[in-house]
C-alpha positions in Angstrom: 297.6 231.1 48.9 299.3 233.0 46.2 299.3 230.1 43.2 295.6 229.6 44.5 294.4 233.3 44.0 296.6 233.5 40.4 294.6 230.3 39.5 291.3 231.9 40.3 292.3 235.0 38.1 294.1 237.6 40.7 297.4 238.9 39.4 299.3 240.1 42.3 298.5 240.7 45.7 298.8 244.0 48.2 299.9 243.3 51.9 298.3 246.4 53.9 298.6 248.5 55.2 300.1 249.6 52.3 303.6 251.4 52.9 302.7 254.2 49.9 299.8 255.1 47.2 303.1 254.7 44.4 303.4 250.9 45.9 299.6 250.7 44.7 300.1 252.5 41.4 302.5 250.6 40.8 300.8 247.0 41.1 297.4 249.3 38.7 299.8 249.6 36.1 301.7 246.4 36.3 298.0 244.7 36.1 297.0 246.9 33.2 300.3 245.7 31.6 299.5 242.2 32.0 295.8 242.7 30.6 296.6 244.3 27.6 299.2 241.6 27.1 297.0 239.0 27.6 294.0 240.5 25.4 296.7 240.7 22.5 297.5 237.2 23.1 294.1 236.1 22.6 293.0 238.2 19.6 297.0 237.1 17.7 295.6 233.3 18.6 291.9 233.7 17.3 293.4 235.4 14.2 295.7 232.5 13.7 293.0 230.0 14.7 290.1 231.3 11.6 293.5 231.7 8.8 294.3 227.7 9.9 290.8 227.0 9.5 290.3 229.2 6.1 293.6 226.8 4.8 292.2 223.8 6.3 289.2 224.4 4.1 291.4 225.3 1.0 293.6 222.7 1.2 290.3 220.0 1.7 288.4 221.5 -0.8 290.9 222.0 -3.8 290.9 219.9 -6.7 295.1 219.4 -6.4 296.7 216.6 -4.7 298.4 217.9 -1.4 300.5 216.1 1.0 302.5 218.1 3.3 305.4 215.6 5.1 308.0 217.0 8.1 311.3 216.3 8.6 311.4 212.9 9.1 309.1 212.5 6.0 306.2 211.7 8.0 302.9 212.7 6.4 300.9 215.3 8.2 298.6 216.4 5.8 296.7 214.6 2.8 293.6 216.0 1.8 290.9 214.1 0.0 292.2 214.5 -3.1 295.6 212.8 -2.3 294.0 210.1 -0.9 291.9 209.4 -3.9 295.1 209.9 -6.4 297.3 207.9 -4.2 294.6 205.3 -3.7 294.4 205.2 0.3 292.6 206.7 2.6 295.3 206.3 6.4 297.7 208.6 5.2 298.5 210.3 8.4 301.5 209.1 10.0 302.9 207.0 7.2 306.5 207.8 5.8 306.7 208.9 2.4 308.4 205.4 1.1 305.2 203.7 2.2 303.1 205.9 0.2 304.5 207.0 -2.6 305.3 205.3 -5.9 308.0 204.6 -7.7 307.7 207.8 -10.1 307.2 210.5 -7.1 309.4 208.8 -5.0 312.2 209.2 -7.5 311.3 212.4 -8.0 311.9 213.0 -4.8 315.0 212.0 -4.5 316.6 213.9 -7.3 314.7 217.2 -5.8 317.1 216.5 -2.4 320.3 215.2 -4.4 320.1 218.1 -6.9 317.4 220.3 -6.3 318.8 221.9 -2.7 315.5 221.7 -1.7 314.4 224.9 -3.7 311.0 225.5 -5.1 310.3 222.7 -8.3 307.8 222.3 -10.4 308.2 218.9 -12.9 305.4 217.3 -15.3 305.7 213.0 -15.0 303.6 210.6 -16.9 300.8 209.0 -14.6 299.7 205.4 -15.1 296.6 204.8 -17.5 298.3 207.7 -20.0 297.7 210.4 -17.6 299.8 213.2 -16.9 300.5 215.0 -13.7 302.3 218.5 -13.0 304.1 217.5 -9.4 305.2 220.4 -7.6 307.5 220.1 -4.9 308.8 223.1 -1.8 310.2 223.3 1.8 308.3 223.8 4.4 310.8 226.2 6.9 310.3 226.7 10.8 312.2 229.3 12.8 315.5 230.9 11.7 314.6 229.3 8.4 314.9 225.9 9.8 314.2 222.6 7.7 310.7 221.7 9.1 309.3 219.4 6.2 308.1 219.4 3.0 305.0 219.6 0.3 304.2 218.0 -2.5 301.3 219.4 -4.9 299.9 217.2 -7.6 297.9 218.6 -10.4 296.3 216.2 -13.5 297.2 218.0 -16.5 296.1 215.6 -18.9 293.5 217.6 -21.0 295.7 220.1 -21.1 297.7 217.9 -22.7 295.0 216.9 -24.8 294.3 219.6 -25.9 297.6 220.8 -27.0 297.3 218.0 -29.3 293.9 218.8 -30.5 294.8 222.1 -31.7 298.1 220.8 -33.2 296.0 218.4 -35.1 293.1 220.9 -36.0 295.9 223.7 -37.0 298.0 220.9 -39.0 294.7 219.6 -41.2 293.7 223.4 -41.4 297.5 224.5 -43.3 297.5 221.0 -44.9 294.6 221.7 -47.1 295.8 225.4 -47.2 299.3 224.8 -48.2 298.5 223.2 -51.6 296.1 225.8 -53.1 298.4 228.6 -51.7 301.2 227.2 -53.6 299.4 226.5 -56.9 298.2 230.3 -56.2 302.0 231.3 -56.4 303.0 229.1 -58.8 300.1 230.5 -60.9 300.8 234.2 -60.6 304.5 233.9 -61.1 303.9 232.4 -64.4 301.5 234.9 -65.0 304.4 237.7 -64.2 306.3 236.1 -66.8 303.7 236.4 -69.3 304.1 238.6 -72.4 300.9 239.9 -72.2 301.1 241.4 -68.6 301.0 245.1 -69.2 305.1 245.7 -67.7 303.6 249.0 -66.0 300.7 248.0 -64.3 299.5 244.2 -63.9 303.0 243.1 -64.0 303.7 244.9 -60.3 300.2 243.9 -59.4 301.3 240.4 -59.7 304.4 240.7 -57.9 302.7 242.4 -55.3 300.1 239.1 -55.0 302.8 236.5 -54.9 304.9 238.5 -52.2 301.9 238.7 -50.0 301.0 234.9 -50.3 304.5 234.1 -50.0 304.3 236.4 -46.7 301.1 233.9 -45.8 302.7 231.1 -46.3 305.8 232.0 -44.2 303.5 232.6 -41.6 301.7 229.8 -41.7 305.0 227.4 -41.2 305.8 229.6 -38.4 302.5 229.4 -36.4 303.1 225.5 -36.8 306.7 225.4 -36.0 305.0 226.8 -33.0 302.6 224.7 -32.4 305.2 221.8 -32.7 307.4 223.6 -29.7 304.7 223.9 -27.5 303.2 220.2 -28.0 307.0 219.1 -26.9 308.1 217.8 -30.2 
């Protein structure tokens, strides 16, 4: 009788008569209790039901690769664009040697061996002259517990381009800079030398000139030294 009345939604029960009013108070507030408890419960599941489907709709919409694997390196995420990357579309389920190649799979590997499955972020060259920026982090459960892993995958290659478009541009630009700027120098130093340069007045004007473009010029190699790091060369 009990179990059937909790089913239908009663929490307790009173046998009367009832020995004292405090034996009634006592089952209010217990029920108020369980109410308040129960309300809490449902709003702290909504809450985590609309942020699961705001990141379901995130990780489905975004232009990055995403697999998420658990411990046994099952795959329990892949959103379109991992599919498309990875070139299949029954991801779910699979272990992570079935799906992925030689290059991320190897990557993988080193991350465990040597990377104490911290945080990573590593660039690798893709197939077809590509480049992809892999990014690799645990995935921890309770008391900090190993629960899995992710893998985010993000095509870098007009970045990459780039870099070496404005390498190029900025290389041509000092090239046909360099020359004129030199015969500029050149030029004025012989002109310091000169007889005819008045020793109080042209002749600091002229050294004046050739320290500035030899300040130019010091900057330019810089700017390309520069250039060089960040293009990886």
């Amino acid at each position: 009788l009990v179990s059937a009345m909790r089913e239908e939604g009663a929490f307790d029960y009173l046998l009367k008569p009832l020995g004292t009013l405090n034996e009634l108070s006592i089952a209010v507030q217990r029920a108020q209790g369980h109410r308040e408890l129960r309300v809490e419960r449902q709003a702290l599941s909504d809450r985590v039901a609309v942020e699961a489907s705001r990141l379901q709709a995130v990780v489905h919409n975004t232009g990055d690769a995403i697999l998420a694997l658990d411990v046994d390196d099952r795959v329990t995420v892949a959103n379109p664009a991992a599919q498309a990357l990875l070139d299949r579309a029954d991801l779910d389920g699979c272990t992570a040697q079935e799906v992925l190649p030689e290059a991320l799979g190897g990557l993988l590997e080193n991350w465990r061996t040597l990377g104490e499955r911290k945080p990573a972020v590593v660039e690798i060259a893709w197939p077809r002259g590509r480049s992809h920026l892999i990014s690799l982090a645990p995935i921890l459960g309770a008391e900090n517990a190993q629960a899995g892993w992710v893998m985010l995958m993000r095509d870098i290659t007009h970045l990459r381009n780039l870099d070496e478009l404005k390498m190029r541009t900025l290389t041509e630009a000092a090239g046909r800079i360099r020359l004129p700027l030199a015969q500029a120098v050149s030029k004025l130093a012989e002109l310091g030398l000169s007889p005819a340069v008045n020793a109080s007045g042209t002749s600091e004007a002229v050294y004046q000139l050739v320290k500035l473009l030899g300040r130019i010029q010091h900057w330019m190699d810089e700017l390309l030294a520069l250039v060089r790091i960040e293009a990886g060369i």
